[in-house]
C-alpha positions in Angstrom: 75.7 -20.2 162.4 78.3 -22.2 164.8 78.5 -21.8 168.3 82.2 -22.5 169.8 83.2 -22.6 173.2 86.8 -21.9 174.4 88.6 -24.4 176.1 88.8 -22.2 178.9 85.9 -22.8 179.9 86.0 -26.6 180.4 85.6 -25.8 183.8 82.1 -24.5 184.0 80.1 -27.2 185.8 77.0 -29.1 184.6 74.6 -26.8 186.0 75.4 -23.7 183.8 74.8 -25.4 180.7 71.8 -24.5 178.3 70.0 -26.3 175.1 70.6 -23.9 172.5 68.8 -24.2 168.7 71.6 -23.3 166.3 70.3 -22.6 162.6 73.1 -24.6 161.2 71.2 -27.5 160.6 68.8 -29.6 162.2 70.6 -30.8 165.0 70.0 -30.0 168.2 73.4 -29.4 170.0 74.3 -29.0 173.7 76.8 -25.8 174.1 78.0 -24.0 177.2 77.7 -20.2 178.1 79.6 -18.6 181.3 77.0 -16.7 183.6 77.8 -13.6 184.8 79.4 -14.0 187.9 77.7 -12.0 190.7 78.7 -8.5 191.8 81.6 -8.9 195.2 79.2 -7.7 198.2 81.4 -4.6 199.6 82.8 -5.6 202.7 81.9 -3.1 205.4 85.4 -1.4 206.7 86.0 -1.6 210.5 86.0 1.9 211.5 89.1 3.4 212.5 88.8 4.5 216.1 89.3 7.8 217.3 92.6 9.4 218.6 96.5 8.8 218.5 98.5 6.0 219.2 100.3 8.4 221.8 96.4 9.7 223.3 96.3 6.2 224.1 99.7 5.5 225.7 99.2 8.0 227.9 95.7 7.3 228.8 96.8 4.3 230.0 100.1 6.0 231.9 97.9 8.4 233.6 94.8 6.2 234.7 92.1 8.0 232.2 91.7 5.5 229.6 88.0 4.1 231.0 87.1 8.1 230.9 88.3 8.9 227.3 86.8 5.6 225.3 83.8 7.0 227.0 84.0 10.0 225.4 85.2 8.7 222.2 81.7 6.9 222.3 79.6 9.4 223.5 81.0 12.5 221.9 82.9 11.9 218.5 81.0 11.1 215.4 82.6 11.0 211.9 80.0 14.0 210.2 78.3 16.5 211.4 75.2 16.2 213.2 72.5 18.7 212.6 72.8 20.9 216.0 76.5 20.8 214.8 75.5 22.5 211.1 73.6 25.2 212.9 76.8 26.0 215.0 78.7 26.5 212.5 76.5 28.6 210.8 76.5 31.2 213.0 80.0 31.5 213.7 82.1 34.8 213.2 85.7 32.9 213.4 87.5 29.6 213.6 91.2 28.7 214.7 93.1 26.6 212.0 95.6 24.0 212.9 98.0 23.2 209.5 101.8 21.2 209.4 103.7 20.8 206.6 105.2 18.0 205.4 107.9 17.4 207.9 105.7 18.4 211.1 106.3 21.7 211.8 103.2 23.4 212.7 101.1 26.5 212.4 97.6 28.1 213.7 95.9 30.5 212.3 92.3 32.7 212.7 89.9 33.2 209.7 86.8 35.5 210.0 84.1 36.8 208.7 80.2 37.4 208.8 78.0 34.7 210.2 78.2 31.7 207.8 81.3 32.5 206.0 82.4 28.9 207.0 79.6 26.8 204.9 78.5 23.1 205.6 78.7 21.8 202.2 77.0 18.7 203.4 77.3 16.9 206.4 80.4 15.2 205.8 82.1 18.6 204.2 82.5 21.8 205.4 84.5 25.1 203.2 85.5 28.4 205.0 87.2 31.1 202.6 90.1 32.4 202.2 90.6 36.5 201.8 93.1 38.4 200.8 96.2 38.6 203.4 99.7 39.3 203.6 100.7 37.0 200.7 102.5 34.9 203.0 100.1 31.3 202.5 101.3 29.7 205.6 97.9 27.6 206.0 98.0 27.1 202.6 100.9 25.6 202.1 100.8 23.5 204.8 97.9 22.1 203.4 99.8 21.6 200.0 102.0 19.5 201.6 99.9 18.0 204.3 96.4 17.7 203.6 95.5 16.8 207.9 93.5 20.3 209.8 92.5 20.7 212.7 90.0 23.5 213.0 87.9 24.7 216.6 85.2 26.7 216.6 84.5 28.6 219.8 81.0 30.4 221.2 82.1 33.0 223.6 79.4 34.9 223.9 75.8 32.7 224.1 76.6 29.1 224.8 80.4 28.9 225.6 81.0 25.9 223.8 83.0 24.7 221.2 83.2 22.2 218.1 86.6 20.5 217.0 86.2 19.5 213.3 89.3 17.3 212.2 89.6 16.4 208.6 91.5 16.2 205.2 91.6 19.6 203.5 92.0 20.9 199.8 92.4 24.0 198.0 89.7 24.9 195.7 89.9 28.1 193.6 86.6 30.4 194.3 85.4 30.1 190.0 85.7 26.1 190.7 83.8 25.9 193.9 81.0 27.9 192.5 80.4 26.4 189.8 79.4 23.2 192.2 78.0 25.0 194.7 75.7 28.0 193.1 74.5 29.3 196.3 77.6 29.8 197.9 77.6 33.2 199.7 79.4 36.5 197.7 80.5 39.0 200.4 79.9 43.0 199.6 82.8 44.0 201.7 85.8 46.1 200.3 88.8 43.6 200.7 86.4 40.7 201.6 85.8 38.3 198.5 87.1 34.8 198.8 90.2 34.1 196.1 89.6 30.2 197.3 88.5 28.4 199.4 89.4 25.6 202.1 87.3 22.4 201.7 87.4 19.9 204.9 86.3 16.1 204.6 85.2 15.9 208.3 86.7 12.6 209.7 86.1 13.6 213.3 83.6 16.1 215.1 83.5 16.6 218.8 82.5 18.8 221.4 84.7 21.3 223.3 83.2 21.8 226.7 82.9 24.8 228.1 84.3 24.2 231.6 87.6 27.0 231.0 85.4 29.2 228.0 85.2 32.9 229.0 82.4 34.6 228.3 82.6 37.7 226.0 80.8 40.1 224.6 80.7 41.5 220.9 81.9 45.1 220.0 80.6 46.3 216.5 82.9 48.7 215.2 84.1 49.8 211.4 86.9 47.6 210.0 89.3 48.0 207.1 88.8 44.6 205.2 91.8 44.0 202.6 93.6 47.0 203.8 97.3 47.3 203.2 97.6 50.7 205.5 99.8 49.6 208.0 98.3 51.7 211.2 94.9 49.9 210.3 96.1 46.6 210.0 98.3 46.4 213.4 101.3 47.6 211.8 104.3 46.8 213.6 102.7 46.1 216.9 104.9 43.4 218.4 108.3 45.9 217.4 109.8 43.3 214.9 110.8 45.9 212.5 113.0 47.4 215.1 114.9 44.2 215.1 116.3 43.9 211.9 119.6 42.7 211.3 122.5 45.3 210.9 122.7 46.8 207.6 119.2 45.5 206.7 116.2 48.1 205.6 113.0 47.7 206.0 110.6 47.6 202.9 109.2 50.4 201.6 105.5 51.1 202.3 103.6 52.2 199.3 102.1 55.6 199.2 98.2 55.8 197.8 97.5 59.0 196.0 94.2 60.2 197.3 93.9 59.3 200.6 94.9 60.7 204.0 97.8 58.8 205.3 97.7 57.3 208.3 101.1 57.6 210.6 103.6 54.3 210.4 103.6 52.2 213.8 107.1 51.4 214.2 107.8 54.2 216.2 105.4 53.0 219.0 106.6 51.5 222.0 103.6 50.1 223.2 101.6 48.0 220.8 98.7 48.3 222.2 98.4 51.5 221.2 98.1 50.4 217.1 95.0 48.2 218.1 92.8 51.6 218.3 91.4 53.8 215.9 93.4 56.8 215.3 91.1 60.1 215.5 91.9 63.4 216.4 92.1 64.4 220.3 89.0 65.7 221.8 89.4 68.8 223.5 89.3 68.3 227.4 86.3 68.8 229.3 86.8 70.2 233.0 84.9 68.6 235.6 83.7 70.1 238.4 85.4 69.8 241.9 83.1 67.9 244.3 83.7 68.6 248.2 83.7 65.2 250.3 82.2 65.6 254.2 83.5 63.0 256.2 80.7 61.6 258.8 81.5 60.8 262.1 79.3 58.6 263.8 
């Protein structure tokens, strides 16, 4: 057997050479091997701080830049913390920020049941997406720009808030399950995710709750997935009345089977959509009460 070594590697110094034994003959000969070099040490990244070039400028125009890299500090971490995980398992809804790719922006609402956002772990979050009006505003934003902004709000116990910024991406339900087994699978009609909305958090902060109102739940029968306009809203704000000249409104679909409910474009108040429609109860007189005015 003969050992040869490349020219290349001329180079190597004195101290990586071995005494080998080579079966060829006899002879003892002196070759050179190259070690393997050692594995690069990763270099930690500087984290990026938190904020905009222009949250700085005008920090620094209006006098509150000591105040905000304090809070930057205190407040904003790049995951979620644990107290954070249990907030957002127990919310009902969440506001979504999305732009597309030329800046033009859009918010949204998503809800559900408490947990229907899920903390995949503490650097991920998914909430669901249900059927709507076909439209994929959120969603196509986020095809072009991947950057959310979403804010969770407790109005009722706590009146606080949680701002979870991040880079999002469209997952189909089949694909998300299939990672993530014990995902949730809602019962309600009209309710089951089509996809969902997964978040890599990059910054999680408080919302105080120095302006939150405090409200209080209603539980009340909703129509999830319905396409009956009187129990969606229908026409509430009156933009059907302003169609151009000439131009019809789309048809609304009959269903066979079920009692339908009256359109909502003749309404001139939109409030009045909002509420259930049921039939009028019948008055109930009450009686006439006689006021004596005391003189002192």
């Amino acid at each position: 057997m003969r050992v040869l070594v490349s020219p290349a590697d001329d180079h190597i110094s004195s101290s990586t050479w071995h005494r080998v034994i080579v079966p060829f003959d006899t002879t003892s000969h002196t070759v050179r091997f190259r070690e393997p070099a050692p594995a690069p040490v990763p270099m930690p990244r500087p984290a990026e701080p938190p904020g905009s070039c222009g949250e700085y400028r005008l920090q620094s125009a209006y006098g509150t830049r000591d105040r905000a890299t304090r809070f930057y500090a205190e407040q904003v971490r790049d995951h979620l913390l644990p107290t954070m995980v249990r907030f957002v398992e127990r919310m009902e809804m969440i506001f979504v920020s999305t732009a597309d790719g030329r800046g033009e922006c859009d918010a949204s609402l998503r809800a559900g049941p408490p947990g229907f956002v899920r903390v995949l772990d503490a650097g991920q979050l998914a909430y669901p997406e249900y059927r709507g009006n076909g439209v994929h505003a959120s969603l196509g934003n986020i095809s072009e720009n991947p950057h959310v902004g979403l804010l969770m709000m407790d109005f009722t116990e706590d009146l606080i808030g949680l701002h979870v910024n991040g880079r999002a991406r469209i997952v189909e339900d089949a694909e998300l399950r299939r990672l993530y087994p014990d995902l949730p699978l809602d019962g309600a009609p009209g309710r089951r995710a089509e996809r969902w909305v997964v978040v890599r958090v990059q910054e999680a902060y408080i919302h105080c709750r120095k302006h939150v109102p405090r409200m209080a739940p209603v539980r009340e029968r909703r129509e999830w997935g319905t396409d009956d306009p009187a129990r969606k809203g229908g026409d509430y704000f009156g933009a059907r009345e302003q169609l151009a000249p000439g131009e019809q409104p789309a048809p609304v679909p009959e269903r066979p089977g079920r009692r339908r409910f009256p359109g909502t474009t003749h309404l001139t108040t939109g409030a009045a959509t909002a509420r259930t429609l049921r039939e009028p109860r019948p008055a109930i007189p009450t009686p006439r009460r006689r006021i004596r005015w005391l003189s002192s």
